[in-house]
C-alpha positions as CSV (number, residue, x, y, z in Angstrom):
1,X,86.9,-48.9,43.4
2,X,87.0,-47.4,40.2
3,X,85.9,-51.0,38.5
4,X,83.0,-50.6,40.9
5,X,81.6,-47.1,39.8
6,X,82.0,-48.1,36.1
7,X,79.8,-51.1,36.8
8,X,77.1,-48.6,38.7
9,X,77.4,-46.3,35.4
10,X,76.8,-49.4,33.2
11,X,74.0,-50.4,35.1
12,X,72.4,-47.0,35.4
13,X,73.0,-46.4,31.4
14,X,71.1,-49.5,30.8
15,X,68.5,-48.7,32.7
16,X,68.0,-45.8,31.2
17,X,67.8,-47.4,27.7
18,X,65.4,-49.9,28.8
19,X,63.7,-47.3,30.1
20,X,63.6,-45.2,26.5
21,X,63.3,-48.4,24.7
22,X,60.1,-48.8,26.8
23,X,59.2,-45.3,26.0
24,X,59.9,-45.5,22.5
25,X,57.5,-48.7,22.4
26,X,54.7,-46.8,23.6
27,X,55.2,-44.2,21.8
28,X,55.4,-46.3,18.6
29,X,52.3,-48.5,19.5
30,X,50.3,-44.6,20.9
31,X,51.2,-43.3,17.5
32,X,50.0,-46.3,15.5
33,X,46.6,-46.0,17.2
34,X,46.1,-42.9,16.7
35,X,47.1,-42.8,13.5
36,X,44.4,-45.4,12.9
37,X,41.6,-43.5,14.5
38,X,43.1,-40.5,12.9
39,X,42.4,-42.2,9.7
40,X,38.7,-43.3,10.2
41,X,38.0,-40.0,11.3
42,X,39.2,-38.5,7.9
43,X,37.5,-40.9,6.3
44,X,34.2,-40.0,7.8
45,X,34.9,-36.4,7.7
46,X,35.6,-36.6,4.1
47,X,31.9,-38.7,3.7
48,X,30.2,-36.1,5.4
49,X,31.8,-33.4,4.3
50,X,30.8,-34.5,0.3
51,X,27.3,-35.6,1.5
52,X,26.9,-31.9,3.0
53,X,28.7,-30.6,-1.1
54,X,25.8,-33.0,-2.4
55,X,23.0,-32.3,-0.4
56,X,24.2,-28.1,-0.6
57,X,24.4,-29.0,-4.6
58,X,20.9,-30.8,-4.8
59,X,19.3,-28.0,-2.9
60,X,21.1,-25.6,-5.1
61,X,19.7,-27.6,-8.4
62,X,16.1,-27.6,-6.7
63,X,16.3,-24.3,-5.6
64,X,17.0,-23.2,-9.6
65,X,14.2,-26.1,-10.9
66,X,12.0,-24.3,-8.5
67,X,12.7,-21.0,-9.8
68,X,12.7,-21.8,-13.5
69,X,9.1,-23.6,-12.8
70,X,7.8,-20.3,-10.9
71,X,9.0,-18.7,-13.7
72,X,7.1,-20.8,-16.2
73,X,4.2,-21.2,-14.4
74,X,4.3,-17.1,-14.1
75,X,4.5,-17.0,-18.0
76,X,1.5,-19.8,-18.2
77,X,-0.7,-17.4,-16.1
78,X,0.0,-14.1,-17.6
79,X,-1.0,-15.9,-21.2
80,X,-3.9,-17.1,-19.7
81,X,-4.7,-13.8,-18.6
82,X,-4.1,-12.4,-21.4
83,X,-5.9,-14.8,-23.6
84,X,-9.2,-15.3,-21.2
85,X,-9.1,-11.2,-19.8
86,X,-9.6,-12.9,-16.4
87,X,-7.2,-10.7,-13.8
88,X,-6.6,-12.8,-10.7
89,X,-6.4,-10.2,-8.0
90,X,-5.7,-12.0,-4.9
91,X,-5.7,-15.7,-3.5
92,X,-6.1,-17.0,0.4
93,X,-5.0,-20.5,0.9
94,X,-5.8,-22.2,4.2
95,X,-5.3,-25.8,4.9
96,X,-8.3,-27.4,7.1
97,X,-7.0,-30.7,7.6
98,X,-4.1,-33.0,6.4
99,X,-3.6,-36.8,6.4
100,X,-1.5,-39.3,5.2
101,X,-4.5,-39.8,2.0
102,X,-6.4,-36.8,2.4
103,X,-6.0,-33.1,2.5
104,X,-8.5,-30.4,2.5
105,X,-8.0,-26.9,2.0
106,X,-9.7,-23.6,1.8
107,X,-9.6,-21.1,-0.9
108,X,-10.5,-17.3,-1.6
109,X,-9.9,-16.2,-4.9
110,X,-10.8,-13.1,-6.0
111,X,-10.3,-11.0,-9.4
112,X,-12.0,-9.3,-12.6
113,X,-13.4,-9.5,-15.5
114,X,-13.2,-6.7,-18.0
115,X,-15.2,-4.6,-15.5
116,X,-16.2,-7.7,-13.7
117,X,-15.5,-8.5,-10.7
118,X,-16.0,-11.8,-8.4
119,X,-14.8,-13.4,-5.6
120,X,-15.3,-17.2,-5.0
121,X,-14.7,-19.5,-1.6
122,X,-14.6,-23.0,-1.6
123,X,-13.0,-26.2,-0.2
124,X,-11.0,-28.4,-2.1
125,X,-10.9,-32.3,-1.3
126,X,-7.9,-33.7,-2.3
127,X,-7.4,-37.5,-2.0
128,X,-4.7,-39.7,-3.4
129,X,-4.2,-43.3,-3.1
130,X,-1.9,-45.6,-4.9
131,X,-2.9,-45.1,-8.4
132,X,-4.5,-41.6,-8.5
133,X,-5.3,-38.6,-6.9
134,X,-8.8,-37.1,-6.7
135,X,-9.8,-33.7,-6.1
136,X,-13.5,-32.6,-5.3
137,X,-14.8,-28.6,-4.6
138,X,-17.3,-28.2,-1.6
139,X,-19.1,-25.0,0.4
140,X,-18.9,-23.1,-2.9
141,X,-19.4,-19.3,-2.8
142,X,-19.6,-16.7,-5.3
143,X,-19.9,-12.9,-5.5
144,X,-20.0,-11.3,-8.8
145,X,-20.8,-7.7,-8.8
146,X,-22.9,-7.4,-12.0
147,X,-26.2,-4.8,-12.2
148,X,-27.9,-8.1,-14.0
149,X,-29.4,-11.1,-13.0
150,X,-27.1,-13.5,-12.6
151,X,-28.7,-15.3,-9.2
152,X,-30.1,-18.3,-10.4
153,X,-26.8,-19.1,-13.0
154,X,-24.3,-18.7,-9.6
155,X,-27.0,-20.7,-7.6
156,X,-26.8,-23.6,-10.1
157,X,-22.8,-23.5,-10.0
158,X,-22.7,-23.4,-6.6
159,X,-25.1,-26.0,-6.1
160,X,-22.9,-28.5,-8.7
161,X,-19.5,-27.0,-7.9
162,X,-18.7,-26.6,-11.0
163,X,-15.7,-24.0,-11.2
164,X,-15.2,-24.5,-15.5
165,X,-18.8,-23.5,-16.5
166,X,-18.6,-20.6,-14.1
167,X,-15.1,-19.2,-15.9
168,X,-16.7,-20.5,-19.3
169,X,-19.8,-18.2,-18.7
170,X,-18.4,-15.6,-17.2
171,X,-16.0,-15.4,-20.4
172,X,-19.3,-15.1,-22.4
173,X,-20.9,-12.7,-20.4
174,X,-17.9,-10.6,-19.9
175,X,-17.7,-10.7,-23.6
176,X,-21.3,-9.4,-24.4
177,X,-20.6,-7.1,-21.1
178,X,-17.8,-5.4,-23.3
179,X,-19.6,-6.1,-26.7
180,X,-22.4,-3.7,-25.2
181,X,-19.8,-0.7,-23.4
182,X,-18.1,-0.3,-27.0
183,X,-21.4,-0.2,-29.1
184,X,-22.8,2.4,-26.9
185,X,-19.5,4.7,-26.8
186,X,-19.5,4.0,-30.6
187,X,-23.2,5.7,-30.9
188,X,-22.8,8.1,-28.1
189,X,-19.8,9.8,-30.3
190,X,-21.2,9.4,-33.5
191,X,-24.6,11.0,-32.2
192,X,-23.2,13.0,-29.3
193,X,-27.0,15.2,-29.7
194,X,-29.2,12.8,-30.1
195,X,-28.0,10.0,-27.9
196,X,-27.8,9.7,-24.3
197,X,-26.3,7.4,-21.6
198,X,-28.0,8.2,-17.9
199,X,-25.5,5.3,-16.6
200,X,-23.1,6.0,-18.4
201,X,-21.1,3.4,-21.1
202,X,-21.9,0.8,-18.3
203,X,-25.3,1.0,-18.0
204,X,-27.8,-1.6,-19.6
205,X,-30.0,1.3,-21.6
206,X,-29.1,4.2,-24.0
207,X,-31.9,7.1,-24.6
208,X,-32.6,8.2,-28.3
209,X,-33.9,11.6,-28.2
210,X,-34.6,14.1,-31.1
211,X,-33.7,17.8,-30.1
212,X,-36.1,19.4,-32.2
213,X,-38.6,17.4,-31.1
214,X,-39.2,18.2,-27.2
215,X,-40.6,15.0,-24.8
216,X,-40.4,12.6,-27.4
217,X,-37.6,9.7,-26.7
218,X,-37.1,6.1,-27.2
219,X,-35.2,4.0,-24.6
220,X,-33.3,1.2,-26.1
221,X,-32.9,-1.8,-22.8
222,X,-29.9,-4.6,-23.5
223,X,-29.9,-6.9,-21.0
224,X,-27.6,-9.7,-20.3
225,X,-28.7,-13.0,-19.4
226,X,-27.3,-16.0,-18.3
227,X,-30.0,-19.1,-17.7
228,X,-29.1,-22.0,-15.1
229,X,-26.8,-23.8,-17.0
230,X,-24.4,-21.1,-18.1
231,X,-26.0,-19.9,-21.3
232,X,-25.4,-16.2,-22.4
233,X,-28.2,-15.1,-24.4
234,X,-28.3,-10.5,-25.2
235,X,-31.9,-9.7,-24.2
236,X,-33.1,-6.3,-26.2
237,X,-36.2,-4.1,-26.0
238,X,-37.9,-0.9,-26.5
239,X,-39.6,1.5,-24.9
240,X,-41.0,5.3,-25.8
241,X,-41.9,8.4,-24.2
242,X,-44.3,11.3,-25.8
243,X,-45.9,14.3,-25.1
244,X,-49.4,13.9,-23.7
245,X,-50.6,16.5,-26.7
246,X,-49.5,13.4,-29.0
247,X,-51.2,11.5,-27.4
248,X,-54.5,13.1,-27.6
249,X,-54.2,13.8,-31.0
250,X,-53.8,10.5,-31.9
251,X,-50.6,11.3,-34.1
252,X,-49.2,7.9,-33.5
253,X,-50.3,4.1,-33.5
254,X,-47.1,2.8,-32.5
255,X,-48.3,-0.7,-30.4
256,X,-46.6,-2.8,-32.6
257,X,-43.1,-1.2,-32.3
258,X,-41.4,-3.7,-30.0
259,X,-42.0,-6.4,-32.3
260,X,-40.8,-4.6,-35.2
261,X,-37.8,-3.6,-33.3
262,X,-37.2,-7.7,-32.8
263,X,-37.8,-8.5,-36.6
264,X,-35.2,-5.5,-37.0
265,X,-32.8,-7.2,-34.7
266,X,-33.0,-10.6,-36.6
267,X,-32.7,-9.4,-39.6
268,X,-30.2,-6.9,-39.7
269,X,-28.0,-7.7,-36.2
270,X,-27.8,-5.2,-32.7
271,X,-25.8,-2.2,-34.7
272,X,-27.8,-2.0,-37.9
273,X,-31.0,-1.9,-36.0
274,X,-30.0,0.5,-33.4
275,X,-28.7,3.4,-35.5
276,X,-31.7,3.0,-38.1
277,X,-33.5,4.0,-35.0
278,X,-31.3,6.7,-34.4
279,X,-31.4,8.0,-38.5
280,X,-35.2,7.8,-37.5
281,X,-35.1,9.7,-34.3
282,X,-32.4,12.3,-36.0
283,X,-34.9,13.7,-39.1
284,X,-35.4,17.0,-38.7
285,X,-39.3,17.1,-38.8
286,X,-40.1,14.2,-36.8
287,X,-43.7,12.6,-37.5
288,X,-44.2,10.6,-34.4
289,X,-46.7,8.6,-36.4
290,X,-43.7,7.9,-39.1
291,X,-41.9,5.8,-36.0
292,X,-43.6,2.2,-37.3
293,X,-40.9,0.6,-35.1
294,X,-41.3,2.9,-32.1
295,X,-43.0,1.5,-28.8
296,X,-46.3,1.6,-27.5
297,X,-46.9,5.0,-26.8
298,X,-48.4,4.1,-23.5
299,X,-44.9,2.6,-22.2
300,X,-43.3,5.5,-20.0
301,X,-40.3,6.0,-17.6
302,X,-39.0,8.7,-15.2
């Protein structure tokens, strides 16, 4: 009996170690696989994991090459700004229409000038193929809030689109714009009682008057203009206002004064001829009929 129960233990115990042997297989071959497919997944998750440190590190660089070219290109403009006097005020950018080859946007730019100031609208045509990329201005518009004539000059760039010879000329004009302000703040404190600015330093005419000599004035006109094609030429002329008494007297013969004010202006330059007028207004004892360079007496305005 005994021999009997020992067998049944025997058989029971190696059971039970087939059974963990079993186990211990499966374990074994459960931990092999995962251990595999542990690995791959590391592996992956390693790739990733630098592509994301690459791709966070490549954005990083761009992000600072972006910045340092903003900064440079912010540097480029102020120069420019500096160096031209054009202020760039504000700037719209709309795009119309975009394809694989073609892209066309809309623009509003506006700024100043010295005391200019302009706003322009246009298109801009952009078109880019294999070797080269075009670019082409259409539906130009431009404001510039000047008291000359500058109509038939923005009519002709708008017509051409031509955004270089509007810049170009409006430097020139700006130029002779600010040319004109200083010379007539320069006579206007040098001869605070015998000249006069109705429009103050912006105004296109400065008034010459004696004190002593009641009704009698000379009006000095500088005009700006700019032809078709962008030229800035100064435009100067002379008019006079005397008392009717004068004028019945006979005291002056004065009908040749605007010409002699032009031979004045080419030979000695704007300034010169100005203030000799202005020594000549600023005698004492003013003879009208001493003016030989005055205007035709019959030449008036209010």
């Amino acid at each position: 009996m005994d021999t009997n129960i020992f067998q049944v233990y025997e058989e029971e115990i190696q059971a039970l170690e087939e059974e963990i042997n079993l186990l211990a297989e499966k374990y074994e071959e459960g931990q092999q696989e995962s251990t595999v497919f542990s690995e791959e997944e590391i592996l992956k998750s390693v790739k990733s994991f630098q592509r994301e440190l690459q791709g966070e590190s490549k954005g990083h660089e761009s992000l600072l090459n972006l910045k340092a070219q903003l900064e440079s290109l912010e540097t480029d403009l102020s120069f420019l700004m500096k160096f031209t006097g054009i202020q760039f005020t504000s700037h719209v950018k709309k795009t119309v229409e975009k394809t694989r080859d073609r892209t066309v946007r809309k623009h509003r730019l506006s700024g100043n000038f010295n005391f200019l100031s302009f706003q322009l609208e246009f298109q801009l045509l952009e078109m880019q193929n294999k070797e080269s990329v075009s670019a082409v201005i259409t539906d130009l518009s431009i404001t510039v809030e000047s008291e000359e004539d500058v109509s038939k000059f923005v009519s002709s760039t708008e017509k051409h689109g031509n955004l270089l010879t509007f810049f170009r000329s409006l430097s020139s004009y700006a130029e002779w714009y600010e040319h004109r302000r200083r010379t007539f703040q320069h006579f206007k404190a040098k001869y605070p009682d015998v000249v006069a600015l109705p429009e103050g330093l912006l105004g296109d005419h400065i008034i010459l008057r004696n004190p002593k000599c009641c009704g009698f004035e000379l009006m000095i006109v500088w005009k700006i203009h700019v032809d078709e094609e962008g030229r800035t030429t100064p435009v100067l002329d002379l008019l006079t206002k005397v008392p009717e008494q004068v004028l019945e007297q006979k005291m002056a013969t004065t009908g040749n004064a605007p010409a002699r004010f032009r031979s004045l202006l080419l030979l000695f330059g704007i300034e010169t001829a100005i203030e000799n007028l202005i020594k000549v207004v600023s005698v004492e004892k003013l003879i009208p009929a001493s003016l030989t360079t005055g205007s035709n007496f019959k030449s008036s305005f209010n």
